[in-house]
C-alpha positions, 0 to 999 in steps of 0.5 A, spaced: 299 883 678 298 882 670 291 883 671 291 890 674 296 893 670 293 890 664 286 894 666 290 899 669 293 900 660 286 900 657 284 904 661 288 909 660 289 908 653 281 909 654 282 916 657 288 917 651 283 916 645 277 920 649 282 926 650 285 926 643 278 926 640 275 931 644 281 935 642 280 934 634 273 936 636 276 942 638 280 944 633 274 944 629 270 948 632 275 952 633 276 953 625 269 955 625 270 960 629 272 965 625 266 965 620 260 967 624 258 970 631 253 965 632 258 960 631 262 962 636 257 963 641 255 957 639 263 954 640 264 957 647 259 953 649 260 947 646 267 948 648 265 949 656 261 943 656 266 939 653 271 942 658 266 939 663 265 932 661 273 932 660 274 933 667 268 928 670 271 923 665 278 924 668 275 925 674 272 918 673 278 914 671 283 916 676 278 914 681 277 908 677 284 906 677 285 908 685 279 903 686 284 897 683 289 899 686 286 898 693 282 892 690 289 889 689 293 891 696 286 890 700 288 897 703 
């Protein structure tokens, strides 16, 4: 039981740091925003692509920890 819940934390600290990291990105591009019209193009897309990865990897470590889980209880 130790085991799984110590995986289960790191891997949640894991997607904690992923979240908090592409948030500071975001941030700065939404800084560069307000200088120019490339930029902000370019920021929408990036921004798009960003929300994509975030969700696949979400997607990822949900699935991961519902893997353990069932390893586990052998459900």
């Amino acid at each position: 039981m130790q085991n799984l819940i110590k995986k289960i934390k790191r891997k949640i600290n894991w997607a904690i740091i992923n979240l908090v990291s592409t948030g500071l990105v975001l941030v700065f591009l939404g800084i560069l925003i307000v200088w120019t019209d490339f930029v902000l193009r370019l920021v929408i897309g990036l921004f798009v692509i960003i929300v994509a990865y975030a969700f696949f990897h979400l997607a990822y470590k949900i699935w991961w920890i519902k893997r353990e889980v069932e390893k586990y209880f052998k459900l």
